[in-house]
PDB file with one MODEL, atoms N, CA, C and O in Angstrom:
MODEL        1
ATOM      1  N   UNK A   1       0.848  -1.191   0.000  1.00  0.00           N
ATOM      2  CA  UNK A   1       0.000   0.000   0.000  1.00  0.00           C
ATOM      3  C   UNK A   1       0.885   1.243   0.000  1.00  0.00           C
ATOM      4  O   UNK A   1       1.741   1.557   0.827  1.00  0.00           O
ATOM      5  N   UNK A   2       0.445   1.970  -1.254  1.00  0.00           N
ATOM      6  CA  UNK A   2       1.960   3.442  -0.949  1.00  0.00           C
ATOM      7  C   UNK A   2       0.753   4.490  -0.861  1.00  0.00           C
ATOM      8  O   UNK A   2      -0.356   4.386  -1.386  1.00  0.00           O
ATOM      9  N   UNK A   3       1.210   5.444  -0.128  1.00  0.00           N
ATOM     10  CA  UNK A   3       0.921   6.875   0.092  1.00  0.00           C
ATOM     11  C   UNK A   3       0.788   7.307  -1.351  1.00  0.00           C
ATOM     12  O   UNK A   3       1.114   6.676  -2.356  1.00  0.00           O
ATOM     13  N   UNK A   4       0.107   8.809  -1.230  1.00  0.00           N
ATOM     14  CA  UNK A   4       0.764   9.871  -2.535  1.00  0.00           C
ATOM     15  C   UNK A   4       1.752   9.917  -2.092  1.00  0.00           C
ATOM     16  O   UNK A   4       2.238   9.917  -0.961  1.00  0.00           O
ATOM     17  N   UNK A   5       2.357  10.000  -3.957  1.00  0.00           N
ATOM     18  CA  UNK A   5       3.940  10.466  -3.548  1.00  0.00           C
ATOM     19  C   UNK A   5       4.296  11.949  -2.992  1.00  0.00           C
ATOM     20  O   UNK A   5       3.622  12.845  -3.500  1.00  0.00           O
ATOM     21  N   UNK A   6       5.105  12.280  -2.177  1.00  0.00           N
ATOM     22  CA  UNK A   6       5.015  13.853  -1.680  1.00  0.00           C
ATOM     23  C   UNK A   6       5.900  14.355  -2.702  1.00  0.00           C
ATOM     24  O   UNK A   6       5.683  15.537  -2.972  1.00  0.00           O
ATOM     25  N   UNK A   7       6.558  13.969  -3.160  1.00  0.00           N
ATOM     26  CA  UNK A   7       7.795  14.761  -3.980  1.00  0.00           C
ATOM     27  C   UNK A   7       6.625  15.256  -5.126  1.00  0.00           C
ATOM     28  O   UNK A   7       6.694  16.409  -5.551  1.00  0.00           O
ATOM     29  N   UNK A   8       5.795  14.547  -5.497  1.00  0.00           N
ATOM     30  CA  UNK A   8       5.220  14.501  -7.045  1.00  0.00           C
ATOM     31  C   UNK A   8       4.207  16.209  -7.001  1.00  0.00           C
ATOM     32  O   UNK A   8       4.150  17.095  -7.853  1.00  0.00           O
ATOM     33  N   UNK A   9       3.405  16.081  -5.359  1.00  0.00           N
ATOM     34  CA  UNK A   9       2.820  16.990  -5.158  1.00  0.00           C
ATOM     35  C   UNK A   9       3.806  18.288  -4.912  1.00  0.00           C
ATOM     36  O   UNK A   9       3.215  19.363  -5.013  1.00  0.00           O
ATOM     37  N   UNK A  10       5.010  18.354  -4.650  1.00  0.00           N
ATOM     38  CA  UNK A  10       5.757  19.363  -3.999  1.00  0.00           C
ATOM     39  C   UNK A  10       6.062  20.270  -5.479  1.00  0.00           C
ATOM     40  O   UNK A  10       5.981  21.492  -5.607  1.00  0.00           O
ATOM     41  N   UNK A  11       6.364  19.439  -6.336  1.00  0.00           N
ATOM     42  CA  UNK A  11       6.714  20.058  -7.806  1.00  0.00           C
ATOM     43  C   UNK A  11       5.496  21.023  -7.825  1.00  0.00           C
ATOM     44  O   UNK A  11       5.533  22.253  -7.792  1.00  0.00           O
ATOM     45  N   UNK A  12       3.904  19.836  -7.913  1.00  0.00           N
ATOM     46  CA  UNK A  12       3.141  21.074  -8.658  1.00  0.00           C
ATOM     47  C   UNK A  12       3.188  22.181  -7.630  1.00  0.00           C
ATOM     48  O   UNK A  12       3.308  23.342  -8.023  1.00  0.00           O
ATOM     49  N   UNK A  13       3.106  21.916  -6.396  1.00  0.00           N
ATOM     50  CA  UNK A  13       2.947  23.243  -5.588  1.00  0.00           C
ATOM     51  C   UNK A  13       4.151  24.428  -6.105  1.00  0.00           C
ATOM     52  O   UNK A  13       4.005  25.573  -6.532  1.00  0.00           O
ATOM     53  N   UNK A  14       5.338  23.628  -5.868  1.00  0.00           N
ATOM     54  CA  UNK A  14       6.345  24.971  -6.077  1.00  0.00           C
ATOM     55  C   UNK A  14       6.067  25.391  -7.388  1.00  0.00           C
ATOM     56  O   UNK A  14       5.877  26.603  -7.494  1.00  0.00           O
ATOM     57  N   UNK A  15       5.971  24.568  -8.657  1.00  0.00           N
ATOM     58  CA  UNK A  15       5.859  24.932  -9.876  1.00  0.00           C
ATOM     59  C   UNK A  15       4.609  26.343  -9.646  1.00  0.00           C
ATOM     60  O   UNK A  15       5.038  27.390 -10.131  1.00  0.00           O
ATOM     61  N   UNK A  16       3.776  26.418  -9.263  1.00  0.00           N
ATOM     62  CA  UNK A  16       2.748  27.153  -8.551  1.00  0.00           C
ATOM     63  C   UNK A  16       3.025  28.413  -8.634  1.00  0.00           C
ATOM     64  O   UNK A  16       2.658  29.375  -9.309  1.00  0.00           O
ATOM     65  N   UNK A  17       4.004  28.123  -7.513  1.00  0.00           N
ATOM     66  CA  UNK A  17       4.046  29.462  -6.451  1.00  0.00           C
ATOM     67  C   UNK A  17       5.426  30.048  -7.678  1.00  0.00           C
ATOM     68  O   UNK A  17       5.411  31.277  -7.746  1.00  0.00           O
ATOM     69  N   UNK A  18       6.234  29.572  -8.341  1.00  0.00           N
ATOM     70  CA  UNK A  18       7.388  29.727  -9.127  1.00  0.00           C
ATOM     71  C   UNK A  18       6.448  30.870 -10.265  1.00  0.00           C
ATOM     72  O   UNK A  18       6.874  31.918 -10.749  1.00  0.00           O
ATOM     73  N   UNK A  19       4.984  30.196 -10.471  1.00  0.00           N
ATOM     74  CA  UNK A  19       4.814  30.892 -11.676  1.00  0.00           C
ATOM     75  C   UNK A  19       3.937  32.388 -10.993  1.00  0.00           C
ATOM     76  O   UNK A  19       2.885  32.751 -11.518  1.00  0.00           O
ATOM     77  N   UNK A  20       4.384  32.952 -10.096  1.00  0.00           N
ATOM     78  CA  UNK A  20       3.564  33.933  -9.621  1.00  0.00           C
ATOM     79  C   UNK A  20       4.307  34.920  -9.891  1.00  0.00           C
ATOM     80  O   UNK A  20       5.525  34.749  -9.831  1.00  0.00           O
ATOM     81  N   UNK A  21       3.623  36.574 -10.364  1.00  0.00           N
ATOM     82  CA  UNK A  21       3.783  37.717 -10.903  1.00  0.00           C
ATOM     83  C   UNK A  21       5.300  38.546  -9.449  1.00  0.00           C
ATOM     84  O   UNK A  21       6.360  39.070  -9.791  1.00  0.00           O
ATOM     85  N   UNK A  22       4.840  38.368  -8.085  1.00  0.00           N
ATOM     86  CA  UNK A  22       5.806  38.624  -7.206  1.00  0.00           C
ATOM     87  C   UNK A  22       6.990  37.655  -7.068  1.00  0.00           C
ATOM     88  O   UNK A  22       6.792  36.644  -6.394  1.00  0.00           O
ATOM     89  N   UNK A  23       7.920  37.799  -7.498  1.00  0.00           N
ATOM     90  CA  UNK A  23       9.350  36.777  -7.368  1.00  0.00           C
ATOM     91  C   UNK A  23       9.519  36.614  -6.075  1.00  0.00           C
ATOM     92  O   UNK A  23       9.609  35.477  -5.612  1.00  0.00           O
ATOM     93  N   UNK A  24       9.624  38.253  -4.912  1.00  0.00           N
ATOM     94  CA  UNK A  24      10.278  37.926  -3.832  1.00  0.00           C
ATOM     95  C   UNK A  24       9.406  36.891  -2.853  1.00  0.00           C
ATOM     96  O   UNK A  24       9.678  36.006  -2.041  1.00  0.00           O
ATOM     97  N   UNK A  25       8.120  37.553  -3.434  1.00  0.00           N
ATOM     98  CA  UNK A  25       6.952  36.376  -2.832  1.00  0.00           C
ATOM     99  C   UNK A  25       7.006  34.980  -2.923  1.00  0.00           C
ATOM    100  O   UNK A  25       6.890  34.088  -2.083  1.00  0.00           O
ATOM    101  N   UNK A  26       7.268  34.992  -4.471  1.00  0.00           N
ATOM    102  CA  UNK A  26       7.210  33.315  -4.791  1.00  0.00           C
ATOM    103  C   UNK A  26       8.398  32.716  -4.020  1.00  0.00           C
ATOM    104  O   UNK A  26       8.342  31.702  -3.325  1.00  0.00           O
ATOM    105  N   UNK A  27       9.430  33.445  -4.227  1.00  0.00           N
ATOM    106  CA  UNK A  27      10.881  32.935  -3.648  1.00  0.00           C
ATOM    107  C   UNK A  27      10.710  32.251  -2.035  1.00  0.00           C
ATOM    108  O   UNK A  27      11.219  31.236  -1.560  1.00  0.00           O
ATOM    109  N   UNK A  28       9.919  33.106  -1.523  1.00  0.00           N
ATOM    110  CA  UNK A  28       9.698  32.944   0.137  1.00  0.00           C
ATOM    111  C   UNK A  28       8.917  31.855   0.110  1.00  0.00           C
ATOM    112  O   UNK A  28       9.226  31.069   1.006  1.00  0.00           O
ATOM    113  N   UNK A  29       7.649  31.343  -0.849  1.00  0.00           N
ATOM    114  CA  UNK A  29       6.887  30.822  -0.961  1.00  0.00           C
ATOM    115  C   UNK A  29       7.571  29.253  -1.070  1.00  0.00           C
ATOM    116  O   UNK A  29       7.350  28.306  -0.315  1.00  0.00           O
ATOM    117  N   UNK A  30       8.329  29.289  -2.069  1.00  0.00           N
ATOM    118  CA  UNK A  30       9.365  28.374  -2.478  1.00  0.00           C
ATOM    119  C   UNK A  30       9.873  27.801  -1.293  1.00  0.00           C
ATOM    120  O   UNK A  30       9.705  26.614  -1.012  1.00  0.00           O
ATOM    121  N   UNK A  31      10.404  28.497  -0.685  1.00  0.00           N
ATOM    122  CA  UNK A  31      10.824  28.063   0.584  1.00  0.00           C
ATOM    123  C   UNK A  31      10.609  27.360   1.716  1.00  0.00           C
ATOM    124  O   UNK A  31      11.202  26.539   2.416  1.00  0.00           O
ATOM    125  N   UNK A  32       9.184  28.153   1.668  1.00  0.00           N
ATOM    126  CA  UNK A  32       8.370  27.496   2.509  1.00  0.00           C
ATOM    127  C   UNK A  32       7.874  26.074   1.867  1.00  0.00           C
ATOM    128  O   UNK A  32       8.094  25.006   2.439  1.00  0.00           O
ATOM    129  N   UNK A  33       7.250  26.162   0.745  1.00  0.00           N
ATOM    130  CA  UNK A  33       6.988  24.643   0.136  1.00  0.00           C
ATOM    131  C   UNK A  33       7.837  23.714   0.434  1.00  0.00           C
ATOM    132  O   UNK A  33       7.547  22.687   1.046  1.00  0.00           O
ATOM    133  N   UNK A  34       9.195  24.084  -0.073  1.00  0.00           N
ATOM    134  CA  UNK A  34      10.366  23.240  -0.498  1.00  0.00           C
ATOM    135  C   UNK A  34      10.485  22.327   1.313  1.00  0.00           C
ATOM    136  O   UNK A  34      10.541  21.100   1.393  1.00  0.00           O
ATOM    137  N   UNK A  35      10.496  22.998   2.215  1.00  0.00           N
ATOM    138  CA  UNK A  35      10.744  23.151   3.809  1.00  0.00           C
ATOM    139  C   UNK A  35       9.404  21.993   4.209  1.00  0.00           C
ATOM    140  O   UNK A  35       9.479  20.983   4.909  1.00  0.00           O
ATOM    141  N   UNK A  36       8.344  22.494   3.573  1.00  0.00           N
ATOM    142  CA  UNK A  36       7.108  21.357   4.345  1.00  0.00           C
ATOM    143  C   UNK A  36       7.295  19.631   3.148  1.00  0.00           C
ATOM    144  O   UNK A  36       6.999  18.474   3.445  1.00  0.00           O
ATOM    145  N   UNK A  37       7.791  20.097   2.047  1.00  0.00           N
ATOM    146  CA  UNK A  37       7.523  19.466   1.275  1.00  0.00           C
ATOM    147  C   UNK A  37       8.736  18.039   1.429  1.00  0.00           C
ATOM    148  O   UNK A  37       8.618  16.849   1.138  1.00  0.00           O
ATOM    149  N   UNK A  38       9.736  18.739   1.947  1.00  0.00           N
ATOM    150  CA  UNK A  38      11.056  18.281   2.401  1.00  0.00           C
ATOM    151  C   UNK A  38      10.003  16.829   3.680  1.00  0.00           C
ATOM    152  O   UNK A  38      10.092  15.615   3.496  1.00  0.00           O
ATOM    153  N   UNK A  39       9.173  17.468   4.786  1.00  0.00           N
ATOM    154  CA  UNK A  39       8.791  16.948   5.742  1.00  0.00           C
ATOM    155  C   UNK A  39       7.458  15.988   5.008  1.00  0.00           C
ATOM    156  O   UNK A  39       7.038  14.909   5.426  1.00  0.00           O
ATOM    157  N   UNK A  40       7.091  16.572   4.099  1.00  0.00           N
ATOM    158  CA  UNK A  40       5.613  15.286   3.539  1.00  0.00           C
ATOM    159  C   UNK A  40       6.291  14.498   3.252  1.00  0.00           C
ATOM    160  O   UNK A  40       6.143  13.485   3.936  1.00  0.00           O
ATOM    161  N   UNK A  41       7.578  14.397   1.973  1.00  0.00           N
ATOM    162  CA  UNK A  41       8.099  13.284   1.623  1.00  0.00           C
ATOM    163  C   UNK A  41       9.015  12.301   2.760  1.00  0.00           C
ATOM    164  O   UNK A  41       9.396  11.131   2.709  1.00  0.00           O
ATOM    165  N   UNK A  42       9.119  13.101   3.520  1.00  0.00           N
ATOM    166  CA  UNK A  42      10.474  12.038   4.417  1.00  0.00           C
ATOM    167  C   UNK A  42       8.663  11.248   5.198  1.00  0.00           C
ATOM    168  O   UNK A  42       8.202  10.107   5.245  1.00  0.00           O
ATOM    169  N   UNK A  43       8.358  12.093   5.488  1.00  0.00           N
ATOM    170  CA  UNK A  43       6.547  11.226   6.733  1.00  0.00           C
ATOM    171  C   UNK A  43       6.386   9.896   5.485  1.00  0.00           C
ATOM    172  O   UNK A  43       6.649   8.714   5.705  1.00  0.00           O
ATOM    173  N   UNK A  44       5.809  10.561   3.957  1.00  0.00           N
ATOM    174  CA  UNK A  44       5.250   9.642   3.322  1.00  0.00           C
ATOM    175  C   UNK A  44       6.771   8.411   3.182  1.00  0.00           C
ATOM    176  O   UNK A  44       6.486   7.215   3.120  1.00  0.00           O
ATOM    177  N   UNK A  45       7.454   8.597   3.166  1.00  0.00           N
ATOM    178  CA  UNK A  45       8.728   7.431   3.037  1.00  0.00           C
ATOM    179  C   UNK A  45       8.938   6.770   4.238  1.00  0.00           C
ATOM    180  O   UNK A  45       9.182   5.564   4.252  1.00  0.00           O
ATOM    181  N   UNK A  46       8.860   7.506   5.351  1.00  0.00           N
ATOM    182  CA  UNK A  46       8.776   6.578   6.455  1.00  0.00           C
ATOM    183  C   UNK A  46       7.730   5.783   6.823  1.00  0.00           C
ATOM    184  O   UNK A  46       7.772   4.665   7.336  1.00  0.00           O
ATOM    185  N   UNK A  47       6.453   6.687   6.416  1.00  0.00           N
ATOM    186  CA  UNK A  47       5.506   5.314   6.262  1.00  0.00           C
ATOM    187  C   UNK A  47       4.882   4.848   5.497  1.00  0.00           C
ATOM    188  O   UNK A  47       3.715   4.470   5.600  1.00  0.00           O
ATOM    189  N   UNK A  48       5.961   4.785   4.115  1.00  0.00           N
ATOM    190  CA  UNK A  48       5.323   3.447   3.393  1.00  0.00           C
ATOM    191  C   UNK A  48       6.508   2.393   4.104  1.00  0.00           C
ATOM    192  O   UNK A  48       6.203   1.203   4.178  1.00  0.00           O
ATOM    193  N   UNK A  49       7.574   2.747   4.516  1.00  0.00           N
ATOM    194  CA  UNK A  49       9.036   1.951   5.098  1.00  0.00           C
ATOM    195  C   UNK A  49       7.879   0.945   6.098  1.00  0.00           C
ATOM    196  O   UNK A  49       7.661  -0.265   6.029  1.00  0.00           O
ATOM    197  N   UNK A  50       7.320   1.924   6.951  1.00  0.00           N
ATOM    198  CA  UNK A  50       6.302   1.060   8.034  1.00  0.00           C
ATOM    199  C   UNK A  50       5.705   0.334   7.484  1.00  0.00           C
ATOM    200  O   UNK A  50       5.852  -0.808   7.921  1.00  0.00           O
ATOM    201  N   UNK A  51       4.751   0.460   6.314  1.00  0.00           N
ATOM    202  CA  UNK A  51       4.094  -0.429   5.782  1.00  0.00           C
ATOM    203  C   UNK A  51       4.165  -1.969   5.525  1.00  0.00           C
ATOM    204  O   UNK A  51       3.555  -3.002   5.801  1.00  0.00           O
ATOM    205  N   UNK A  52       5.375  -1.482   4.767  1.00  0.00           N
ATOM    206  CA  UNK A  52       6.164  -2.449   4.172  1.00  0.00           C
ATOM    207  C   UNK A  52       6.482  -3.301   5.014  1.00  0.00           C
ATOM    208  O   UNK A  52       5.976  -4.412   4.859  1.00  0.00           O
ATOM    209  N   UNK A  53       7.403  -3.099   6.168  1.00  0.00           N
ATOM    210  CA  UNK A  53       7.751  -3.715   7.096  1.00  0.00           C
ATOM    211  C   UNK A  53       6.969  -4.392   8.540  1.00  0.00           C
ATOM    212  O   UNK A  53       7.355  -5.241   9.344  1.00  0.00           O
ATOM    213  N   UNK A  54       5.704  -3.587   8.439  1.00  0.00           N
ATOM    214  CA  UNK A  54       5.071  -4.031   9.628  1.00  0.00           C
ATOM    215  C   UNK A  54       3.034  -4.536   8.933  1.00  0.00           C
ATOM    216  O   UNK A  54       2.063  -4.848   9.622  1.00  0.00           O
ATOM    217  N   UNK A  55       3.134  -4.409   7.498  1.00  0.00           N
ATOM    218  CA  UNK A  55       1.718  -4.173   7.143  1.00  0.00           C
ATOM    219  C   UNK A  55       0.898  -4.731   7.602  1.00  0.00           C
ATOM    220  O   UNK A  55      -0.225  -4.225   7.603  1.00  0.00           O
ATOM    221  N   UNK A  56       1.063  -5.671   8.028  1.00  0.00           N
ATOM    222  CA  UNK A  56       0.205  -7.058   8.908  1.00  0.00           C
ATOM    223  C   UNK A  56       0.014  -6.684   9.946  1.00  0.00           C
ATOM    224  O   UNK A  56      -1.201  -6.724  10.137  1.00  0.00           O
ATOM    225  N   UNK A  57       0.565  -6.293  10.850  1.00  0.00           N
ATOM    226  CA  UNK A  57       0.387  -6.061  12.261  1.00  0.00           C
ATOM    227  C   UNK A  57       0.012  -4.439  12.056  1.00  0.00           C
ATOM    228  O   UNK A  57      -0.552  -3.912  13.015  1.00  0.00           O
ATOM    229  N   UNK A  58       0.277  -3.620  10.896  1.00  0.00           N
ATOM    230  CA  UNK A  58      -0.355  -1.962  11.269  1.00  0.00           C
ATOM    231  C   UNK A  58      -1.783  -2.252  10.510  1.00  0.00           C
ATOM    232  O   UNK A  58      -2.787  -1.721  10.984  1.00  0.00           O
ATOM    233  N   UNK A  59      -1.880  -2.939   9.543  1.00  0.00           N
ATOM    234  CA  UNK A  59      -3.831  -3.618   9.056  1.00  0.00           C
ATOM    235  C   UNK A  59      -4.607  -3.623  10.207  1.00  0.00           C
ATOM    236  O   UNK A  59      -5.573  -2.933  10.534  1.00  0.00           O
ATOM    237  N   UNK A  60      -3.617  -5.128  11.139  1.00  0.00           N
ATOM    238  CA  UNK A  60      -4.569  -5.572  12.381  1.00  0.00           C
ATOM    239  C   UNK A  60      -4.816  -4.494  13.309  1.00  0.00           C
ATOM    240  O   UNK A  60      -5.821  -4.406  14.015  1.00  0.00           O
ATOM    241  N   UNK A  61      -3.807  -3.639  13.274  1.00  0.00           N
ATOM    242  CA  UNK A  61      -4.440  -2.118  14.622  1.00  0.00           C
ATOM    243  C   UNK A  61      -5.522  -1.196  13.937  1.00  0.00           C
ATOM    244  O   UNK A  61      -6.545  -0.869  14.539  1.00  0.00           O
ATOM    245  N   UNK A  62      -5.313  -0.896  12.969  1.00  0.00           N
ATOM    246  CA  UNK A  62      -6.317  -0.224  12.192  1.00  0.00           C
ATOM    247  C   UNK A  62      -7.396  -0.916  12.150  1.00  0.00           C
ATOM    248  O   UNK A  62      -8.411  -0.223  12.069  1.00  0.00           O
ATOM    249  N   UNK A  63      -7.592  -2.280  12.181  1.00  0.00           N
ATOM    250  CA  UNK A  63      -9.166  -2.872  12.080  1.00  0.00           C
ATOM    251  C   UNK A  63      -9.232  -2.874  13.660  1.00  0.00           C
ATOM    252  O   UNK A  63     -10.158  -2.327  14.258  1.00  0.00           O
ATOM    253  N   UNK A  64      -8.281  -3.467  14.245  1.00  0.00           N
ATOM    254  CA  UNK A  64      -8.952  -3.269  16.114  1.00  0.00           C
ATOM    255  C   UNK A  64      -9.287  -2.316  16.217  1.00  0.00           C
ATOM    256  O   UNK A  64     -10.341  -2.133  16.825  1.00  0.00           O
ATOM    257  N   UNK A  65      -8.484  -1.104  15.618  1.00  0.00           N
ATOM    258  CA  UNK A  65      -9.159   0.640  16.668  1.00  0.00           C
ATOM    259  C   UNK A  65     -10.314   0.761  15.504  1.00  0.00           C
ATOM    260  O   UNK A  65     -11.224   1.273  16.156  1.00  0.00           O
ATOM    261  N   UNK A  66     -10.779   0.609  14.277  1.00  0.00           N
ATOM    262  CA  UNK A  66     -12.334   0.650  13.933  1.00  0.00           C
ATOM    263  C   UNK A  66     -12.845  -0.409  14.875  1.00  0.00           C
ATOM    264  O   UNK A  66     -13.555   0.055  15.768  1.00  0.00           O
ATOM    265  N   UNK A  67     -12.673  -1.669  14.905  1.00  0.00           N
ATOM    266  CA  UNK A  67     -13.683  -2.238  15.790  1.00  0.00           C
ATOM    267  C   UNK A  67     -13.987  -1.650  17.050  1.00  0.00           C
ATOM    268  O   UNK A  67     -15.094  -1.424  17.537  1.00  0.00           O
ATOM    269  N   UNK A  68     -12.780  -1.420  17.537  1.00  0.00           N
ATOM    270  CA  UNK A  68     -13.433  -0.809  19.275  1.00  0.00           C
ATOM    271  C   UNK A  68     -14.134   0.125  18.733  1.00  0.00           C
ATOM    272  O   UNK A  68     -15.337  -0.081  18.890  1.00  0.00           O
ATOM    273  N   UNK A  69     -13.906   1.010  18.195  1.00  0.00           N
ATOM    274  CA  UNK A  69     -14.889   2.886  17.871  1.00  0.00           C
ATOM    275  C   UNK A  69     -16.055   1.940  17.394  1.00  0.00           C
ATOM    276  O   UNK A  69     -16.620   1.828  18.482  1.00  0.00           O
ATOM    277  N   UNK A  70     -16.649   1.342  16.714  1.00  0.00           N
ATOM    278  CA  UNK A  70     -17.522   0.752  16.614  1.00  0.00           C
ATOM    279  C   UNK A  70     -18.266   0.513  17.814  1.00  0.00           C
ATOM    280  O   UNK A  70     -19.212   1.260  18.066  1.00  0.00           O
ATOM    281  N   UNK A  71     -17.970  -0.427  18.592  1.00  0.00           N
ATOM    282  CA  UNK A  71     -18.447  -1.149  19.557  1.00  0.00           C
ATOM    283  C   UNK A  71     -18.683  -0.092  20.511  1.00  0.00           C
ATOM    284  O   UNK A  71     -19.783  -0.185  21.056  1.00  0.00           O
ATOM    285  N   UNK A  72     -17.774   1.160  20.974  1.00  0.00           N
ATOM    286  CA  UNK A  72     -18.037   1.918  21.599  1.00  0.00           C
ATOM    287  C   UNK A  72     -19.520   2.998  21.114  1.00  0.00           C
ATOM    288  O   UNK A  72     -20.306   3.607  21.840  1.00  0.00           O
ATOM    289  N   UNK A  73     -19.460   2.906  19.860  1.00  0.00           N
ATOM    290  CA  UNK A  73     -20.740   3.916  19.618  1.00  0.00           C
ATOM    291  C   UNK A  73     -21.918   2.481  20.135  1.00  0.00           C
ATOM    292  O   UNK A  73     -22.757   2.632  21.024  1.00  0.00           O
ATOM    293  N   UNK A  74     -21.807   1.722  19.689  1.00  0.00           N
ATOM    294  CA  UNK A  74     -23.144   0.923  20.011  1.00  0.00           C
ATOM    295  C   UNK A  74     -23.224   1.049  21.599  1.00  0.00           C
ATOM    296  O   UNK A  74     -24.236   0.609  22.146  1.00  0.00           O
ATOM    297  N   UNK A  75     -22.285   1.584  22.318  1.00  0.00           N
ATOM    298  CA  UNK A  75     -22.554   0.898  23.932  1.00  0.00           C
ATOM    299  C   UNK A  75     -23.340   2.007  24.750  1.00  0.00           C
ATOM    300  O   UNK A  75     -24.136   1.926  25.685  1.00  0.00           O
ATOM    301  N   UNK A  76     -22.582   3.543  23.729  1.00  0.00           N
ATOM    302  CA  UNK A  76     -23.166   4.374  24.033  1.00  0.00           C
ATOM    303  C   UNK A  76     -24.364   5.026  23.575  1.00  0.00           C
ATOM    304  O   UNK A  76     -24.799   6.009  24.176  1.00  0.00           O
TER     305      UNK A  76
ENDMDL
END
């Protein structure tokens, strides 16, 4: 199971902000993208790494914590 890729989204964003009428703006803008975009791709790589490596046992927590939230709305 893979994530979006973050790198793929980071292009169109900067490509974005690159094509805007203020440079010093876009430049800052850039920055800022480049800076979060830096942090989506390393999150999305570390957890497809998790995936990969644990998918069986992170499936089974994801269906236990829907089952409990389940069971908890019925109790309440």
């Amino acid at each position: 199971m893979k994530l979006m890729n973050g790198s793929s989204m980071c292009l169109t964003v900067s490509s974005m902000a690159s094509g805007s009428g203020q440079i010093r703006q876009a430049n800052t803008m850039k920055k800022i993208v480049s800076s979060v975009c830096d942090v989506v791709t390393m999150m999305s790589e570390i957890t497809n790494a998790a995936m990969n490596k644990y998918g069986v046992y992170m499936r089974s927590i994801v269906l236990l914590r829907s089952w409990i939230q389940s069971c908890s709305k019925i109790s309440h």
